[in-house]
MMTF fields as JSON, N, C-alpha, C and O atoms, coordinates in Angstrom:
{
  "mmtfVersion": "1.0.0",
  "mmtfProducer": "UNKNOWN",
  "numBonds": 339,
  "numAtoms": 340,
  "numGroups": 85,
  "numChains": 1,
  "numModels": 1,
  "chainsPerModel": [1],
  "groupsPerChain": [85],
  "chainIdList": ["A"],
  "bondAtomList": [4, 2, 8, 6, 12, 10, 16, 14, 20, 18, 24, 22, 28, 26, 32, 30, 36, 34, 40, 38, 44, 42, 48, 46, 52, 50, 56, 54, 60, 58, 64, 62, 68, 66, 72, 70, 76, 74, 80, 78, 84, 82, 88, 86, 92, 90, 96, 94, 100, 98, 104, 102, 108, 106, 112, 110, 116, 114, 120, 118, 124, 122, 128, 126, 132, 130, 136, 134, 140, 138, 144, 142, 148, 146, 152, 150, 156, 154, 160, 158, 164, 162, 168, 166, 172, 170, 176, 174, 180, 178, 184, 182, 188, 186, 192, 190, 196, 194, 200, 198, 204, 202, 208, 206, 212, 210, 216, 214, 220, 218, 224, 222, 228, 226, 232, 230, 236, 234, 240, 238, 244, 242, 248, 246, 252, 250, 256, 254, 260, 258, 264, 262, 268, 266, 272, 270, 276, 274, 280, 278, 284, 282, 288, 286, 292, 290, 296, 294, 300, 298, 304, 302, 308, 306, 312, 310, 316, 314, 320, 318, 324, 322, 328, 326, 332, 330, 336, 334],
  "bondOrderList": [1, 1, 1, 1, 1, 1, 1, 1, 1, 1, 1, 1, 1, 1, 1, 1, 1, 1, 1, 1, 1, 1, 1, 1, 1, 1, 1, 1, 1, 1, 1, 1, 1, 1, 1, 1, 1, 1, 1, 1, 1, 1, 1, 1, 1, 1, 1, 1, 1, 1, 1, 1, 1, 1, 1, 1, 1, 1, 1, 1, 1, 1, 1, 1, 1, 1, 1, 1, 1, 1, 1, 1, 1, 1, 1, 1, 1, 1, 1, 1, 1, 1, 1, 1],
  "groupList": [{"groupName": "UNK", "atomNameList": ["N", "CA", "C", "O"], "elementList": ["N", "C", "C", "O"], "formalChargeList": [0, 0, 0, 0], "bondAtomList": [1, 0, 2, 1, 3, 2], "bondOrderList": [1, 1, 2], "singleLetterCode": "X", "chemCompType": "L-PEPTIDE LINKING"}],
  "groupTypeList": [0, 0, 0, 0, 0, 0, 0, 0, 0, 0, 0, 0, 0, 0, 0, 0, 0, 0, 0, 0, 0, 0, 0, 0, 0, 0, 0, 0, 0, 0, 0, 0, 0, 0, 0, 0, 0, 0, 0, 0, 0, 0, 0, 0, 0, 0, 0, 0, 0, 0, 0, 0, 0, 0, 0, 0, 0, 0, 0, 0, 0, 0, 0, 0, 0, 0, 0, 0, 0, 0, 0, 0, 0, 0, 0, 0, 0, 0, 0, 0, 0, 0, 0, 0, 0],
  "groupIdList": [1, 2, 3, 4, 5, 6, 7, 8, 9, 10, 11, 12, 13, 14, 15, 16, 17, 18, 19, 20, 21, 22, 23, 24, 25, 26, 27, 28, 29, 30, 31, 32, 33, 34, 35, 36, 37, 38, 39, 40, 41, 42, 43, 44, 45, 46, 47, 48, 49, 50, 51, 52, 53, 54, 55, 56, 57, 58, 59, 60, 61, 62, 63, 64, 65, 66, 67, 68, 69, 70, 71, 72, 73, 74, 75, 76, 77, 78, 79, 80, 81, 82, 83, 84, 85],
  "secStructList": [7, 7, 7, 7, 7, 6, 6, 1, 7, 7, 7, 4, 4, 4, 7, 7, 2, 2, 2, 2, 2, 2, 2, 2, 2, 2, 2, 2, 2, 2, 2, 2, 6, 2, 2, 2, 2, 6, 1, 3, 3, 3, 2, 2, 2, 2, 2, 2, 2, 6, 6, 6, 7, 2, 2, 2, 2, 2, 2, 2, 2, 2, 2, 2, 2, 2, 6, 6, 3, 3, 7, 7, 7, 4, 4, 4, 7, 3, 3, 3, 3, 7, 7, 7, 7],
  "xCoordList": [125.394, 124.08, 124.18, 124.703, 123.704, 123.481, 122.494, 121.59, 122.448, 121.395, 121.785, 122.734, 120.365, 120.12, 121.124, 121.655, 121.287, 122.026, 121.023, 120.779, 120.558, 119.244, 119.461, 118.44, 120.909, 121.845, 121.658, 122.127, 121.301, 121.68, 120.442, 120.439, 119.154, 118.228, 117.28, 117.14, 116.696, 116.202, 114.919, 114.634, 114.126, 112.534, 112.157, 112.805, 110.937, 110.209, 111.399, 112.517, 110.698, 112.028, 113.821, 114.732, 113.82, 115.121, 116.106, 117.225, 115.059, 116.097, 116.19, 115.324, 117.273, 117.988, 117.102, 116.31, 117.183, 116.428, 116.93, 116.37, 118.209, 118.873, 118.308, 117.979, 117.814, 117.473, 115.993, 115.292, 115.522, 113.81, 113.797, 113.087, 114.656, 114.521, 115.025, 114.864, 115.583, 116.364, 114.883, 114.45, 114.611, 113.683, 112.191, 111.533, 112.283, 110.927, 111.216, 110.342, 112.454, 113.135, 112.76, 111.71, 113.048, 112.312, 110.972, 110.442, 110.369, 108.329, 107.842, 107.062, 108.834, 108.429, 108.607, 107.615, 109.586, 109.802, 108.677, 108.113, 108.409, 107.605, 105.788, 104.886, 105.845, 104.289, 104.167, 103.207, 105.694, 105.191, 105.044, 104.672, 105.254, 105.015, 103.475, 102.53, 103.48, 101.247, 100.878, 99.719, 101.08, 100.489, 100.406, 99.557, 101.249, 101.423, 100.403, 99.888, 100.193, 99.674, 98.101, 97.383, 97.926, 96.388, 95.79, 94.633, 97.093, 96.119, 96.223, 96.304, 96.225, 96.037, 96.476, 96.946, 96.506, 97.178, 96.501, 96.568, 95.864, 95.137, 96.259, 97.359, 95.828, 96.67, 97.053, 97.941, 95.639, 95.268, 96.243, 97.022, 96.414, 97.508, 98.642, 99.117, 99.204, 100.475, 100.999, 102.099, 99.612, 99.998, 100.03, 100.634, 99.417, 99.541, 100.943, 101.809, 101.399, 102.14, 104.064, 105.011, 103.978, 104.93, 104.385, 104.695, 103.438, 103.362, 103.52, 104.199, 102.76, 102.385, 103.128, 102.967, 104.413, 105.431, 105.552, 106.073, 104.986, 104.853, 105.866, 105.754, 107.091, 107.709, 108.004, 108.072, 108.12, 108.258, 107.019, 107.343, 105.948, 104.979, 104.682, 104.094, 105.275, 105.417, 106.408, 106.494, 107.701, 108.989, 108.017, 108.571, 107.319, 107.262, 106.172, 106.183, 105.196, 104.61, 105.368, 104.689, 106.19, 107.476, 107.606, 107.177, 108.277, 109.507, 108.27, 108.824, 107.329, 106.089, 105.835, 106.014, 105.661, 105.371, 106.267, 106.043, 107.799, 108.754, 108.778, 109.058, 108.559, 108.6, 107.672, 107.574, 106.758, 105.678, 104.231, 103.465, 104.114, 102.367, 101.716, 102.394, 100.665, 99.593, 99.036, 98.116, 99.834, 99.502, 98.161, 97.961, 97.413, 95.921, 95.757, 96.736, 94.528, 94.695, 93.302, 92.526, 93.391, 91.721, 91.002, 90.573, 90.828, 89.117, 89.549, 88.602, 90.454, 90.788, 92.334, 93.4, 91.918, 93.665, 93.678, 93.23, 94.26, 94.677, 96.18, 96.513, 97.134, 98.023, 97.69, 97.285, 98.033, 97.671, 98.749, 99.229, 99.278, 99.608, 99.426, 98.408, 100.345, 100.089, 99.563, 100.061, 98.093, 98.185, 98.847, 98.826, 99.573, 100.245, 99.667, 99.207, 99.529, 98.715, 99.508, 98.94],
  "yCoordList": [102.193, 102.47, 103.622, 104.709, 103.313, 104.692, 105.494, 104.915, 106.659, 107.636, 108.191, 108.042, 109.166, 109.623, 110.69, 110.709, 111.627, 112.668, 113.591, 113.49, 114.51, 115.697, 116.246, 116.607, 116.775, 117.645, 116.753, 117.278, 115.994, 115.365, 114.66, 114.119, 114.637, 113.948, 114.347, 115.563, 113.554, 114.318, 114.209, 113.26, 115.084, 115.601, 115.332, 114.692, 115.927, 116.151, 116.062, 116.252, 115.596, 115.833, 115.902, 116.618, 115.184, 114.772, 116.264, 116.543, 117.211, 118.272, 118.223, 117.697, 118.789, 119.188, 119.84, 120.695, 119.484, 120.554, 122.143, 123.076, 122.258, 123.609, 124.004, 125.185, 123.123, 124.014, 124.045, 124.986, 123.267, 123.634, 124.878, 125.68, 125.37, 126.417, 128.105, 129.325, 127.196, 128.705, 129.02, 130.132, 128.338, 127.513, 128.98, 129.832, 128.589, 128.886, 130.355, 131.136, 130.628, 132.523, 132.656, 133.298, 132.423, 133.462, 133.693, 134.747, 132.227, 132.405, 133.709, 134.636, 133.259, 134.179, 135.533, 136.255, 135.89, 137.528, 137.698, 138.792, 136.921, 136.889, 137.1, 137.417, 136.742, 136.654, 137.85, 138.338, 138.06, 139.558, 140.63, 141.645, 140.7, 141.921, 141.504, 142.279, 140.563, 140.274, 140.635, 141.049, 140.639, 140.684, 142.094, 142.395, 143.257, 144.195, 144.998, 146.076, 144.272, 144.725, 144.929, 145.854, 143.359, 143.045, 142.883, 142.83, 142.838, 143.009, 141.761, 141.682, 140.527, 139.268, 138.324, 138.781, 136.811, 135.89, 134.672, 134.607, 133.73, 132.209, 131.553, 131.819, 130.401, 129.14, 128.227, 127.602, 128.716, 127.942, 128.446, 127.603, 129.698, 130.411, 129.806, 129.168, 129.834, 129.489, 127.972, 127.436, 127.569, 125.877, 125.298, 124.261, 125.981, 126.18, 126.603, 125.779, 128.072, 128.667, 127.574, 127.64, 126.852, 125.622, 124.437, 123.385, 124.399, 123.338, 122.214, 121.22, 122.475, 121.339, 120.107, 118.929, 121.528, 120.597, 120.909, 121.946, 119.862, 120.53, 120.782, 121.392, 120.531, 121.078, 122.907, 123.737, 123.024, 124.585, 125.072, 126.061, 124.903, 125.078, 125.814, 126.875, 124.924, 125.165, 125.478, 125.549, 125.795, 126.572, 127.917, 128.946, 128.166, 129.657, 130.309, 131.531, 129.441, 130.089, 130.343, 130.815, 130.111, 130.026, 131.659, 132.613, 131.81, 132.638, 134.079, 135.127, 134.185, 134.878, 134.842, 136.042, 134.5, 134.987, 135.581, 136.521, 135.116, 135.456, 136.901, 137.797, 137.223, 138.633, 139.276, 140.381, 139.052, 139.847, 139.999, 140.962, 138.465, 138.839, 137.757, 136.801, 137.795, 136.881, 135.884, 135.925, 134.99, 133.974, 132.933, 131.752, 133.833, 132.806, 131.668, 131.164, 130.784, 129.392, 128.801, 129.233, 127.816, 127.149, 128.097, 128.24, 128.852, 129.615, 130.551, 130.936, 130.941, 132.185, 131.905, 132.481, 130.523, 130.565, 131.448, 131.164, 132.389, 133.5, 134.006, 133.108, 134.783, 135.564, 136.84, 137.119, 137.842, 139.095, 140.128, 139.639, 141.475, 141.738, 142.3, 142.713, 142.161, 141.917, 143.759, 144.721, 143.713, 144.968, 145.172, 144.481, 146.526, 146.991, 148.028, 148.858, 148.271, 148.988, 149.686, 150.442],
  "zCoordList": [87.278, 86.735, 85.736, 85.98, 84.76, 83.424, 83.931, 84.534, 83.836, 83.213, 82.011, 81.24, 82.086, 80.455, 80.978, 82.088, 79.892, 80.05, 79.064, 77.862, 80.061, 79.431, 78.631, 78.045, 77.924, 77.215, 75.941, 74.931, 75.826, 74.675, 74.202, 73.097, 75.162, 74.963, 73.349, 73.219, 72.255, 71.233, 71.784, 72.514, 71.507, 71.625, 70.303, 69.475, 70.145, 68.357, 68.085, 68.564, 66.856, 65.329, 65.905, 65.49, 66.652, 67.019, 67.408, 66.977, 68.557, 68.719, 70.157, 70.857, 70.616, 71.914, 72.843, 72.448, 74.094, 75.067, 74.967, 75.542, 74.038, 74.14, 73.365, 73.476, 71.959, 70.383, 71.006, 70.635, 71.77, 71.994, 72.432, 71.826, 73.7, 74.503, 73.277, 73.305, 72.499, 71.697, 70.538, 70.237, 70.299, 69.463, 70.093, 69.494, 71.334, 72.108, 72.515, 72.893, 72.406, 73.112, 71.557, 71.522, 70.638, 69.337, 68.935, 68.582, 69.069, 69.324, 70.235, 70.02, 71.559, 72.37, 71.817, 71.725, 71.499, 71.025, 69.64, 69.593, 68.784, 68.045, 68.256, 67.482, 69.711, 70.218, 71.462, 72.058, 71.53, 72.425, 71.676, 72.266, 70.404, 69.635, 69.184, 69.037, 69.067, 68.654, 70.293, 70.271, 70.851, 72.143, 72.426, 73.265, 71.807, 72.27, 71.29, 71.585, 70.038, 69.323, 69.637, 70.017, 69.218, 69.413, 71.203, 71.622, 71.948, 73.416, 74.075, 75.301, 73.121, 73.813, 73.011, 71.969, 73.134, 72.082, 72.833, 74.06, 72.104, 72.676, 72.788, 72.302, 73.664, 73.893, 72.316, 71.737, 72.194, 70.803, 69.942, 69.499, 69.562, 68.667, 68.894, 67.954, 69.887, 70.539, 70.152, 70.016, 70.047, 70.075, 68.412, 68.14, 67.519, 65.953, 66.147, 65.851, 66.72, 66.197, 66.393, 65.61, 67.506, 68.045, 67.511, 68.07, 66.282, 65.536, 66.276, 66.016, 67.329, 68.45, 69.057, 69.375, 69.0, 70.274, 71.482, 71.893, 72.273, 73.897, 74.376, 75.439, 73.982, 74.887, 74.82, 75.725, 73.427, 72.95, 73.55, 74.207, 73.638, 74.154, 75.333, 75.54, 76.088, 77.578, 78.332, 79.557, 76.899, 77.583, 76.69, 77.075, 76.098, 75.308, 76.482, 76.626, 77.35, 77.721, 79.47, 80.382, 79.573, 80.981, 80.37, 81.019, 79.002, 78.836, 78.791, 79.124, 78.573, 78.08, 79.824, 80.029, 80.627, 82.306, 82.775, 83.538, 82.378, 83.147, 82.518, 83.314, 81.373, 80.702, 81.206, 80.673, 82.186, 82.852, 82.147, 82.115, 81.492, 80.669, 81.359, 81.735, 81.537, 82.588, 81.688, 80.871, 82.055, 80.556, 80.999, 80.715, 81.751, 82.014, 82.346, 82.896, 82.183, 83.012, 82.282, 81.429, 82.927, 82.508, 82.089, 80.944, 83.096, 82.583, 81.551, 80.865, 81.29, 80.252, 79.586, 79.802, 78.486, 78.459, 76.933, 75.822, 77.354, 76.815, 77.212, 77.986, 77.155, 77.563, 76.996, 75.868, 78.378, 78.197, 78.859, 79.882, 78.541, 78.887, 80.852, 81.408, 81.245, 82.805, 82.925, 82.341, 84.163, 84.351, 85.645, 86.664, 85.312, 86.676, 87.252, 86.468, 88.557, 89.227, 90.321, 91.109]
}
């Protein structure tokens, strides 16, 4: 029996799950300095700014939690910097 092999699979525009993820670690560093700036950043921004590829999308907003910002939900999709208390 074949399977796919994930390493090699093309997404959008025919790129790698590796170039999405490398792809999505520079958005990210790019949107934590707006974030630090202005306080907060929309879903909406985010999703212009990945020219509306879900997968960058939703690896940028992974890499943006794991960095410690509260990247909101339904009722407030926003990302914000996390408060610590």
């Amino acid at each position: 029996m074949d399977s796919c092999d994930t390493r090699t699979r093309a997404y959008k525009n025919g790129k790698t799950f590796d170039q999405c993820k490398q792809i999505a670690e520079v958005i990210t560093g790019q949107l934590s300095k707006k974030i630090e700036l202005d306080g907060k950043v929309s879903w909406k921004e985010i999703l212009e700014t990945v020219d509306h590829d879900e997968l960058v999308y939703k690896l940028t907003l992974k890499f943006l939690r794991r960095d410690g910002y509260n990247i909101g939900d339904w009722k407030t999709p926003e990302v914000k910097k996390s408060v610590t208390v």
